[in-house]
CHARMM internal coordinates of N, CA and C (Angstrom, degrees):
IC EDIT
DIST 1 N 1 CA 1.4445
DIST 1 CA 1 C 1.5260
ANGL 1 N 1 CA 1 C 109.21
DIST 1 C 2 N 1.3877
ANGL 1 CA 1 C 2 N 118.55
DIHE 1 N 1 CA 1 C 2 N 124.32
DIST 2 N 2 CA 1.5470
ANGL 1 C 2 N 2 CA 112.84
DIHE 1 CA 1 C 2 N 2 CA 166.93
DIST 2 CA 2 C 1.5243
ANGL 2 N 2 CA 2 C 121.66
DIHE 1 C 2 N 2 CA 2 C -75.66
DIST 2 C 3 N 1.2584
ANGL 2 CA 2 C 3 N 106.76
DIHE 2 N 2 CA 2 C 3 N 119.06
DIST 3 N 3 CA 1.3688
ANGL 2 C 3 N 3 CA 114.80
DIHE 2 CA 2 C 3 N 3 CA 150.26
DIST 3 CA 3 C 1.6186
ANGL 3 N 3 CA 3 C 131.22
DIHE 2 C 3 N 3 CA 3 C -26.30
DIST 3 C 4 N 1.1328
ANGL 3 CA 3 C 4 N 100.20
DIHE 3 N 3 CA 3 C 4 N -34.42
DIST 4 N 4 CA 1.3747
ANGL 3 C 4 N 4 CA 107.47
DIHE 3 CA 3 C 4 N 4 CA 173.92
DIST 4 CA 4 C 1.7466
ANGL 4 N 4 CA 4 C 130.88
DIHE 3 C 4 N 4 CA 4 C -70.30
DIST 4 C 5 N 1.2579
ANGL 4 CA 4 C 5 N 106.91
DIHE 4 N 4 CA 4 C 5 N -44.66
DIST 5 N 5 CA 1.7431
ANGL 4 C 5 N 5 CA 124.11
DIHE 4 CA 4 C 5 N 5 CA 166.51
DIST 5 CA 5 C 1.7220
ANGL 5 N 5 CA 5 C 120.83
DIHE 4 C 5 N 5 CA 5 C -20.76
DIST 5 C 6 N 0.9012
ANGL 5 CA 5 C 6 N 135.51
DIHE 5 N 5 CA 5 C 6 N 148.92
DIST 6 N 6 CA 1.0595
ANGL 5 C 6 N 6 CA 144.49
DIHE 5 CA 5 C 6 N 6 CA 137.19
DIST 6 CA 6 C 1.4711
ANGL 6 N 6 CA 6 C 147.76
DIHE 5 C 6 N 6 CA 6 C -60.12
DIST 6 C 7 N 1.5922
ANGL 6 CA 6 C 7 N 104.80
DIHE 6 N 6 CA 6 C 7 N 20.32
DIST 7 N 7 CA 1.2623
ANGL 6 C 7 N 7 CA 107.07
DIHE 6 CA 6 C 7 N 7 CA 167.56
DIST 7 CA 7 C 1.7463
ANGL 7 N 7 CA 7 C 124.87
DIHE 6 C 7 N 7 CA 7 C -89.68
DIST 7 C 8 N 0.8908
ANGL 7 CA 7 C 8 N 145.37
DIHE 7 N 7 CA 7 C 8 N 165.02
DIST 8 N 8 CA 1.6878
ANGL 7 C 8 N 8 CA 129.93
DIHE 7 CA 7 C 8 N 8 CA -166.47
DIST 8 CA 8 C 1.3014
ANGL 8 N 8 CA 8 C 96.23
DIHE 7 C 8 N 8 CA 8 C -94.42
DIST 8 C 9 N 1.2473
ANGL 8 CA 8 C 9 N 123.27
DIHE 8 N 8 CA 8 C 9 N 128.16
DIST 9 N 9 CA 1.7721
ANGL 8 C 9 N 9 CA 131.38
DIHE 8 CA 8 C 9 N 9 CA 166.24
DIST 9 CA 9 C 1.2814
ANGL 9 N 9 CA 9 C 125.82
DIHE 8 C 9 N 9 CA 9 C -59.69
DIST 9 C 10 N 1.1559
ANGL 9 CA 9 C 10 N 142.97
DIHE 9 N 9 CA 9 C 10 N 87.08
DIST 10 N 10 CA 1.2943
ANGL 9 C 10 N 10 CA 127.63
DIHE 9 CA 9 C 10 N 10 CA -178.11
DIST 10 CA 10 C 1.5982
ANGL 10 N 10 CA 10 C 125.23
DIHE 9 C 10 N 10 CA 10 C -76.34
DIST 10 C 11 N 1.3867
ANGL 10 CA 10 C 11 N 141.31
DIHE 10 N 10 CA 10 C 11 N 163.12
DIST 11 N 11 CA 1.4599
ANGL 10 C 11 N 11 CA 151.13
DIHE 10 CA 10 C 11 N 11 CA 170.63
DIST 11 CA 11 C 1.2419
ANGL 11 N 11 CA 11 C 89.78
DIHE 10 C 11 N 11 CA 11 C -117.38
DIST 11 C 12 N 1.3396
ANGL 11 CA 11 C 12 N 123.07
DIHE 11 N 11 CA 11 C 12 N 168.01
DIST 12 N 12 CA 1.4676
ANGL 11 C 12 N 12 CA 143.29
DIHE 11 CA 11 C 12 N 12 CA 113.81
DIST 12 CA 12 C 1.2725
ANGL 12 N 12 CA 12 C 115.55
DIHE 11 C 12 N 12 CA 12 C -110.72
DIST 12 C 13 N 1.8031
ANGL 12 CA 12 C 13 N 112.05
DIHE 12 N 12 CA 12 C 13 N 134.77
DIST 13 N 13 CA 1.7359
ANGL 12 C 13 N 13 CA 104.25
DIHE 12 CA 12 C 13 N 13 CA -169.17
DIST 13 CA 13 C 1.6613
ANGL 13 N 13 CA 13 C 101.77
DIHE 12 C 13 N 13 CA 13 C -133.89
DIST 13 C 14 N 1.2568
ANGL 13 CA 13 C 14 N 124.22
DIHE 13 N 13 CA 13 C 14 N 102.84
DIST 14 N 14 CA 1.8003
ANGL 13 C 14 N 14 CA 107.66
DIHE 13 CA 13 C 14 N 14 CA 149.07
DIST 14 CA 14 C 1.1672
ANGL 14 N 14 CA 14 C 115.46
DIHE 13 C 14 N 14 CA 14 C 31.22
DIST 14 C 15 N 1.1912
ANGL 14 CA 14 C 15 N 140.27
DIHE 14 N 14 CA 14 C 15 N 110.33
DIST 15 N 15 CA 1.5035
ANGL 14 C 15 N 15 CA 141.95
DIHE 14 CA 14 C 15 N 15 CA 153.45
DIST 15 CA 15 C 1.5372
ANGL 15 N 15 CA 15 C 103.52
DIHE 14 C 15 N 15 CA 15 C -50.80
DIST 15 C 16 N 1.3747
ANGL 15 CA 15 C 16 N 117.61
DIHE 15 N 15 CA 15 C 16 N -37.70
DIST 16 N 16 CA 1.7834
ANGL 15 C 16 N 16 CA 106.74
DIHE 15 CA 15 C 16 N 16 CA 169.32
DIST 16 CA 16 C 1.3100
ANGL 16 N 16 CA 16 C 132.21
DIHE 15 C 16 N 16 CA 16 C -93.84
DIST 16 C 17 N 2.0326
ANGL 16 CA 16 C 17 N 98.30
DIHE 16 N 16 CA 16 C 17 N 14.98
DIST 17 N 17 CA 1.6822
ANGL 16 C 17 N 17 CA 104.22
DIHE 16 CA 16 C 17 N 17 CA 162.98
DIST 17 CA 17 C 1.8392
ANGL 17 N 17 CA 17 C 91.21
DIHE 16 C 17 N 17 CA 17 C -97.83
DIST 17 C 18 N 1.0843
ANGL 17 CA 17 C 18 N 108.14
DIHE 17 N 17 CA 17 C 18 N -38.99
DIST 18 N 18 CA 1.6810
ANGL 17 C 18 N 18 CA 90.05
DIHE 17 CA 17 C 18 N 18 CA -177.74
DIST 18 CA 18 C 1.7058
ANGL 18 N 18 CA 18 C 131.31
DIHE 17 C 18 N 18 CA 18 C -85.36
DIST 18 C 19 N 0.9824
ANGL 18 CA 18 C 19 N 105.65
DIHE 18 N 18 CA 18 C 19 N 11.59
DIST 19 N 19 CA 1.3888
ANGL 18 C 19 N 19 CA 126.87
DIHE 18 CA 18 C 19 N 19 CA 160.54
DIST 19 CA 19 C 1.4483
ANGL 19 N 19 CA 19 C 127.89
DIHE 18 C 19 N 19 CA 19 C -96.07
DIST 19 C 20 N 1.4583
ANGL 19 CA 19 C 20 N 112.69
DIHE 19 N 19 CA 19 C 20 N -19.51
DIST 20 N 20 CA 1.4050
ANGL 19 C 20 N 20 CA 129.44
DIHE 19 CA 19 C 20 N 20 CA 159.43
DIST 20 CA 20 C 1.7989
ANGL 20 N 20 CA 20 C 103.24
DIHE 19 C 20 N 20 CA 20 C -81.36
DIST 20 C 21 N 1.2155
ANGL 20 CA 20 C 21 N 123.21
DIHE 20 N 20 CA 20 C 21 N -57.83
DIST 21 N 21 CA 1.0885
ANGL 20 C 21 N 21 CA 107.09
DIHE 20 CA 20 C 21 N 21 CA 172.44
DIST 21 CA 21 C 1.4237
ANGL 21 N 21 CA 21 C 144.62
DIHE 20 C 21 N 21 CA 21 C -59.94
DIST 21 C 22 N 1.4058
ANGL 21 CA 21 C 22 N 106.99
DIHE 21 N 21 CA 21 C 22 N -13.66
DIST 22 N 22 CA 1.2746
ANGL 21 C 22 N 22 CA 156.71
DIHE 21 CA 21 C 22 N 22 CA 128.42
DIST 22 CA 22 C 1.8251
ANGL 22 N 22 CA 22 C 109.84
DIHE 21 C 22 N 22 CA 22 C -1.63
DIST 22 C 23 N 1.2653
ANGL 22 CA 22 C 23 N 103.39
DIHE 22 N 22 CA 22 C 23 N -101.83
DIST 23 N 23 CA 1.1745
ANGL 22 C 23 N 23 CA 138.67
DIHE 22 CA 22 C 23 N 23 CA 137.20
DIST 23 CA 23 C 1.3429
ANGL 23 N 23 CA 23 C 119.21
DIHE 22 C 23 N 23 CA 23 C 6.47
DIST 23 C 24 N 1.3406
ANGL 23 CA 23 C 24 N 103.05
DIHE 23 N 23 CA 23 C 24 N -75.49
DIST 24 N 24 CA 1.3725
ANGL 23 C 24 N 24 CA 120.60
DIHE 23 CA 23 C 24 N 24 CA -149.75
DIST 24 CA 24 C 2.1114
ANGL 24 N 24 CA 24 C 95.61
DIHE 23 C 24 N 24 CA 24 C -86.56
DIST 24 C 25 N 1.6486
ANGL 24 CA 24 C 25 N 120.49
DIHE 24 N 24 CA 24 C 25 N -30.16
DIST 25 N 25 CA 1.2009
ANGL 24 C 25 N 25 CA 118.51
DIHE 24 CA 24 C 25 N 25 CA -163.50
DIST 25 CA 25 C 1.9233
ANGL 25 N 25 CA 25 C 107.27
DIHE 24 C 25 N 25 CA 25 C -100.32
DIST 25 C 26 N 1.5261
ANGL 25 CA 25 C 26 N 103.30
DIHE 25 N 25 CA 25 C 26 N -11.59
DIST 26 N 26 CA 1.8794
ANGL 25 C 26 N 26 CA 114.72
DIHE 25 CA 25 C 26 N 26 CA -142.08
DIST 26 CA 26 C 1.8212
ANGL 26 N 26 CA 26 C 71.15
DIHE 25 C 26 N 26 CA 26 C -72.55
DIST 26 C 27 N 1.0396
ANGL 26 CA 26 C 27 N 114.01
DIHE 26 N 26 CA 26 C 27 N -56.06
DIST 27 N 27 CA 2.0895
ANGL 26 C 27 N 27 CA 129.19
DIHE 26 CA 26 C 27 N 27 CA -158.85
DIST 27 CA 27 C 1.5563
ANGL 27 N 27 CA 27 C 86.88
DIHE 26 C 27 N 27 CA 27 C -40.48
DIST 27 C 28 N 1.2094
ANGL 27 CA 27 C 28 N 113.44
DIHE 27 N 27 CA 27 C 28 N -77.30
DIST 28 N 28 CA 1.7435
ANGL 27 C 28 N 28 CA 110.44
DIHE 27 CA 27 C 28 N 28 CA 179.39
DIST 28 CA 28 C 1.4750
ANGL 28 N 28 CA 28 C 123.14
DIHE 27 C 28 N 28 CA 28 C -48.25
DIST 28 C 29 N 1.0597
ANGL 28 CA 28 C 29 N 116.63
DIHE 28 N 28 CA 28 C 29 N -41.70
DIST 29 N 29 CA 1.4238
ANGL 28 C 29 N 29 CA 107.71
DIHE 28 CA 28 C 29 N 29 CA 153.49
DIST 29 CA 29 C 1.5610
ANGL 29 N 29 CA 29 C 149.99
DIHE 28 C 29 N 29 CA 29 C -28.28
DIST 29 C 30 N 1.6880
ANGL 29 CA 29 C 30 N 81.16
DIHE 29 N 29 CA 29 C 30 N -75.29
DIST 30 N 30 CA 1.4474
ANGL 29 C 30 N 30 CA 96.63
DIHE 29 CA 29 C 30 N 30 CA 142.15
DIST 30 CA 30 C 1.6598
ANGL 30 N 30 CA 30 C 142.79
DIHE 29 C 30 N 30 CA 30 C -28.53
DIST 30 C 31 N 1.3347
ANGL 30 CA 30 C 31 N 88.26
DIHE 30 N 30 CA 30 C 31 N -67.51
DIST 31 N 31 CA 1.5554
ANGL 30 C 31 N 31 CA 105.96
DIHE 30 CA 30 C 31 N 31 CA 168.38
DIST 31 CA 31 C 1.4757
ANGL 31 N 31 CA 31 C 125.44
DIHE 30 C 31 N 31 CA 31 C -48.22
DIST 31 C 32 N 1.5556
ANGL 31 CA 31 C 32 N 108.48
DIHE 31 N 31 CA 31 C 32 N -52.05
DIST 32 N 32 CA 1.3126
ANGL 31 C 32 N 32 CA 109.84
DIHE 31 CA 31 C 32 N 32 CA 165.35
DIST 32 CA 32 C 1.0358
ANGL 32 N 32 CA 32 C 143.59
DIHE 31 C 32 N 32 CA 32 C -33.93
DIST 32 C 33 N 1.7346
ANGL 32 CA 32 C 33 N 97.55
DIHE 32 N 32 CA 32 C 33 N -50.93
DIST 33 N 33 CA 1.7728
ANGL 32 C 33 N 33 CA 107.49
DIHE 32 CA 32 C 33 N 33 CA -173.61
DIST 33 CA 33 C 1.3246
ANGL 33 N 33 CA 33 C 107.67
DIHE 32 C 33 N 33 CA 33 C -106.92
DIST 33 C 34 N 1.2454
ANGL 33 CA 33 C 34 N 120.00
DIHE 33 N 33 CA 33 C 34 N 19.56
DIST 34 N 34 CA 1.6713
ANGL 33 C 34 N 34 CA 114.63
DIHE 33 CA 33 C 34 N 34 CA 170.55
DIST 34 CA 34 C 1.4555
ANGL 34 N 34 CA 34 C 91.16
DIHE 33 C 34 N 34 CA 34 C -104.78
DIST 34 C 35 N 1.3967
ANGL 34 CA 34 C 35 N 131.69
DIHE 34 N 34 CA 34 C 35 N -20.64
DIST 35 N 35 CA 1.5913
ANGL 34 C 35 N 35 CA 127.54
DIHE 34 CA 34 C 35 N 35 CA 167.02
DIST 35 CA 35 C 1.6460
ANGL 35 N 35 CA 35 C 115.18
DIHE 34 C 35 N 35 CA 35 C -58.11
DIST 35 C 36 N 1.4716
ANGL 35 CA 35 C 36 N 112.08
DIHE 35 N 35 CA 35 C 36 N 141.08
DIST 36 N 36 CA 0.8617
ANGL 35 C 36 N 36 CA 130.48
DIHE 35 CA 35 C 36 N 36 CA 175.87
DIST 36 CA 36 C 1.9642
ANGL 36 N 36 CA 36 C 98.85
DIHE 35 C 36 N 36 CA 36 C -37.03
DIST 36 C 37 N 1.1579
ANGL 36 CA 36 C 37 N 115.09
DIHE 36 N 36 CA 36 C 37 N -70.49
DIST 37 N 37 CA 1.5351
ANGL 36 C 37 N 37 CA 122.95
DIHE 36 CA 36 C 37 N 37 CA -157.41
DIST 37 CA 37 C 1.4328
ANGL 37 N 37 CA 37 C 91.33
DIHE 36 C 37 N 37 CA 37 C -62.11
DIST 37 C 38 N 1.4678
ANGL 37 CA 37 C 38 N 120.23
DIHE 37 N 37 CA 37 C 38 N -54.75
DIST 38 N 38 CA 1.5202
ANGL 37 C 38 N 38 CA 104.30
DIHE 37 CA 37 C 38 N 38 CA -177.25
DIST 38 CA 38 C 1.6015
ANGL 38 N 38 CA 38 C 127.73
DIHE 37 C 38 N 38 CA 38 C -77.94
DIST 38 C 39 N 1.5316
ANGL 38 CA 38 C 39 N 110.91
DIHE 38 N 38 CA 38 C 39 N 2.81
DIST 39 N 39 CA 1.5403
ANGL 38 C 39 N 39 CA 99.94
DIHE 38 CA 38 C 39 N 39 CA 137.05
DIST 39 CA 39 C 1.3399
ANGL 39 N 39 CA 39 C 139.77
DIHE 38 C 39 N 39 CA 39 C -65.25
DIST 39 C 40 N 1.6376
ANGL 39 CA 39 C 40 N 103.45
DIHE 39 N 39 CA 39 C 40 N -42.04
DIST 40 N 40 CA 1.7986
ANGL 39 C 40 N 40 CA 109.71
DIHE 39 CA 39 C 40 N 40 CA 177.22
DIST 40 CA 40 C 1.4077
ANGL 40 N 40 CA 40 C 97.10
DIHE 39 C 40 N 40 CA 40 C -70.68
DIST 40 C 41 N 1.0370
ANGL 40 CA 40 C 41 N 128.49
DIHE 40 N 40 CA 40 C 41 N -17.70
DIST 41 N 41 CA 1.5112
ANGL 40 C 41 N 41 CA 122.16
DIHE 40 CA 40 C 41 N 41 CA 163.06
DIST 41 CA 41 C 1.3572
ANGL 41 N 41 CA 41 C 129.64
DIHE 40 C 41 N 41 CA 41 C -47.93
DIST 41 C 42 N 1.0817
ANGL 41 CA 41 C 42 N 106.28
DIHE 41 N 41 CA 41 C 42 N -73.21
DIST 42 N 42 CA 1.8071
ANGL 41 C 42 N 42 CA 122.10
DIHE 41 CA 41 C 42 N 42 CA 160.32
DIST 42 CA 42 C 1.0718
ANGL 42 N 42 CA 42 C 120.71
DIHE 41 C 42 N 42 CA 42 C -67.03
DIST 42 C 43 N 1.4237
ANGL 42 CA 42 C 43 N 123.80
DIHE 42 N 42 CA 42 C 43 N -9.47
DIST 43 N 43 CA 1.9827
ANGL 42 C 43 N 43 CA 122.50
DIHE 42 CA 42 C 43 N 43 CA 165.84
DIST 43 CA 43 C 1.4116
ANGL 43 N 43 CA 43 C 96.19
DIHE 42 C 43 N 43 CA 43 C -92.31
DIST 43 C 44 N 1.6591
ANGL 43 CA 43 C 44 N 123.15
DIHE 43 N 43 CA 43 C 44 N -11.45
DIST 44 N 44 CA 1.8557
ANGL 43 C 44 N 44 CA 96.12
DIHE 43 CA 43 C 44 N 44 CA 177.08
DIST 44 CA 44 C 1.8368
ANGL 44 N 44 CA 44 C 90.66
DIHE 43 C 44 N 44 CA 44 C -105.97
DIST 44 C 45 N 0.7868
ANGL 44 CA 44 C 45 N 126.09
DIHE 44 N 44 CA 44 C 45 N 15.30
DIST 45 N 45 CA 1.8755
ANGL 44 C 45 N 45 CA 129.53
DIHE 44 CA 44 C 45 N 45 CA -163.82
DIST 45 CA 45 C 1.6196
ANGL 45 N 45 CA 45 C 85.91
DIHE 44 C 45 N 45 CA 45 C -105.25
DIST 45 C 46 N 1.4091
ANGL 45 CA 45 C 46 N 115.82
DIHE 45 N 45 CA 45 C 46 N -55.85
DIST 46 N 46 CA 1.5847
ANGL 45 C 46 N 46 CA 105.77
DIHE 45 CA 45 C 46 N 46 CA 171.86
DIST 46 CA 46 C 1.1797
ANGL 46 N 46 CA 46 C 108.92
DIHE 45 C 46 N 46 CA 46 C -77.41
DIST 46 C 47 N 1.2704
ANGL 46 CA 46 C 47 N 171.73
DIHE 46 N 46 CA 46 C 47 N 19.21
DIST 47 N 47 CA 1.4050
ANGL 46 C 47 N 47 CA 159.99
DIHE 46 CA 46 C 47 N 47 CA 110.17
DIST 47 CA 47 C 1.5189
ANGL 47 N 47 CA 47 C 122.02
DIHE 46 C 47 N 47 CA 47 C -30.97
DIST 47 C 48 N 1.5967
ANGL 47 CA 47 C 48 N 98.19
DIHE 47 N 47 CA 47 C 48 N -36.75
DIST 48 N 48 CA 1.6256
ANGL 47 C 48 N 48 CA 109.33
DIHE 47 CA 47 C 48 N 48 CA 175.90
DIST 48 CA 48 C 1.3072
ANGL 48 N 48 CA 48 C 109.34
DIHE 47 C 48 N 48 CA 48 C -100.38
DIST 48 C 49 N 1.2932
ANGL 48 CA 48 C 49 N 133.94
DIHE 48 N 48 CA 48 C 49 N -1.36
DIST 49 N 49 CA 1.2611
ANGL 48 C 49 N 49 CA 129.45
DIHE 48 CA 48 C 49 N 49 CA -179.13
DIST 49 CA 49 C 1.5911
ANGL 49 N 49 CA 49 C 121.51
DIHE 48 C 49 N 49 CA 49 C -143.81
DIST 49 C 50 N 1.7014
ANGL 49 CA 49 C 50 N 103.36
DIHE 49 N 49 CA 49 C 50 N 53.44
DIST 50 N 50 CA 1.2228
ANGL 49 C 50 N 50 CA 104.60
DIHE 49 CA 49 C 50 N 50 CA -157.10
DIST 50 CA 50 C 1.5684
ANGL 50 N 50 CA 50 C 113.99
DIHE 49 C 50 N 50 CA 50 C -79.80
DIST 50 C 51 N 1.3266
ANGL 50 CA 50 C 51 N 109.01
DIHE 50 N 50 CA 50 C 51 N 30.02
DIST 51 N 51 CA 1.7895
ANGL 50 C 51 N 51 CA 112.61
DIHE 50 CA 50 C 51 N 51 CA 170.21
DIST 51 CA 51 C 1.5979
ANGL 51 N 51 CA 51 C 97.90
DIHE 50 C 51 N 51 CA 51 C -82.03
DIST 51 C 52 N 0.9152
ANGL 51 CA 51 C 52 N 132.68
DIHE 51 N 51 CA 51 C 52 N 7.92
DIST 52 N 52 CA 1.6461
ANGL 51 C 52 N 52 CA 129.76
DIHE 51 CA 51 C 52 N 52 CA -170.96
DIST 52 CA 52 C 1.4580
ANGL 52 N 52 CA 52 C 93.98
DIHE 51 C 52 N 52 CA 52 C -153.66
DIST 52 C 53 N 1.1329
ANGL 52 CA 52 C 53 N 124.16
DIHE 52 N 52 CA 52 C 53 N 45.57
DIST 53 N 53 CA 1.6831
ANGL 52 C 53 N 53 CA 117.51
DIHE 52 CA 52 C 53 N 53 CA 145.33
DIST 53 CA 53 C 1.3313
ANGL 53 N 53 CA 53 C 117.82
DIHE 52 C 53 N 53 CA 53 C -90.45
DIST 53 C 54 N 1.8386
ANGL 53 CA 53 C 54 N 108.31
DIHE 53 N 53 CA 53 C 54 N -23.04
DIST 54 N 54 CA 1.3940
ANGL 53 C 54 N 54 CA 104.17
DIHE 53 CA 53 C 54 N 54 CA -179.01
DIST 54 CA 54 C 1.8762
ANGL 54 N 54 CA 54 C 115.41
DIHE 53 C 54 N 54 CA 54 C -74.01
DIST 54 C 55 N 1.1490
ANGL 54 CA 54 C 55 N 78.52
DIHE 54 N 54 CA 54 C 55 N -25.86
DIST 55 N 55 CA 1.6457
ANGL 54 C 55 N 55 CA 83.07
DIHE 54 CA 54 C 55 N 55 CA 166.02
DIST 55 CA 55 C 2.2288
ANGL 55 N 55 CA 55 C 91.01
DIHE 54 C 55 N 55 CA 55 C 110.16
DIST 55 C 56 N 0.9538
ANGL 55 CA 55 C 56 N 118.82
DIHE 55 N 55 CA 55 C 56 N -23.83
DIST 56 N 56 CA 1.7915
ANGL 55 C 56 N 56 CA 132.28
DIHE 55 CA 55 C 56 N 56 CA 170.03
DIST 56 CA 56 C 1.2466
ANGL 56 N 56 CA 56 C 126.48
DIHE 55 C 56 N 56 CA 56 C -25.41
DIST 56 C 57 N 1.8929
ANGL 56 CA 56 C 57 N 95.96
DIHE 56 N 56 CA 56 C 57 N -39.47
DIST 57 N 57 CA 1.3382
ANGL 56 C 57 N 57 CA 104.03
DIHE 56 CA 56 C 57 N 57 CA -164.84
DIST 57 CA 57 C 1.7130
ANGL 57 N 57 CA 57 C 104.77
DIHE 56 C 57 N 57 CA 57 C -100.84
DIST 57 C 58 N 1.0088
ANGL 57 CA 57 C 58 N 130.75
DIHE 57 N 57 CA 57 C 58 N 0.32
DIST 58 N 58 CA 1.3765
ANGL 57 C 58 N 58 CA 132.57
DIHE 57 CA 57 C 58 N 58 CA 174.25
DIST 58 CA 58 C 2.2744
ANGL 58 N 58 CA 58 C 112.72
DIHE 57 C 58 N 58 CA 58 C -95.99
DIST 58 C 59 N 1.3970
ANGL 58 CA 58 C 59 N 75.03
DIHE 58 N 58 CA 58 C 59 N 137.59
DIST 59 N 59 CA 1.5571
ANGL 58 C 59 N 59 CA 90.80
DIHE 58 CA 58 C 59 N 59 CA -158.45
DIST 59 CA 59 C 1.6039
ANGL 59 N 59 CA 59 C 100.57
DIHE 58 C 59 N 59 CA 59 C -125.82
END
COOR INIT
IC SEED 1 N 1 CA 1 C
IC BUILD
């Protein structure tokens, strides 16, 4: 099968591999956007994507 194609790849993973990964990425996350830079981050990310300023479009 090529890698290259256009069909969508699917996984199925463990609810206790993705909860470890979970885990292991949410802390950096975090970190990011309580930082100064990763606020002006997400105040210019909503400028370009203002279908989710109301906050509606996040699930």
């Amino acid at each position: 099968m090529s890698l290259l194609n256009n069909e969508l790849q699917t996984a199925e993973y463990s609810e206790e591999a993705l909860t470890l990964l979970a885990k292991a990425i949410v802390p950096d996350v975090i970190e990011f956007y309580n930082s100064e830079f990763g606020k002006r981050y997400f105040k210019e990310w909503l400028k370009a994507h203002p279908e989710y300023q109301d906050g509606k479009q996040i699930a």
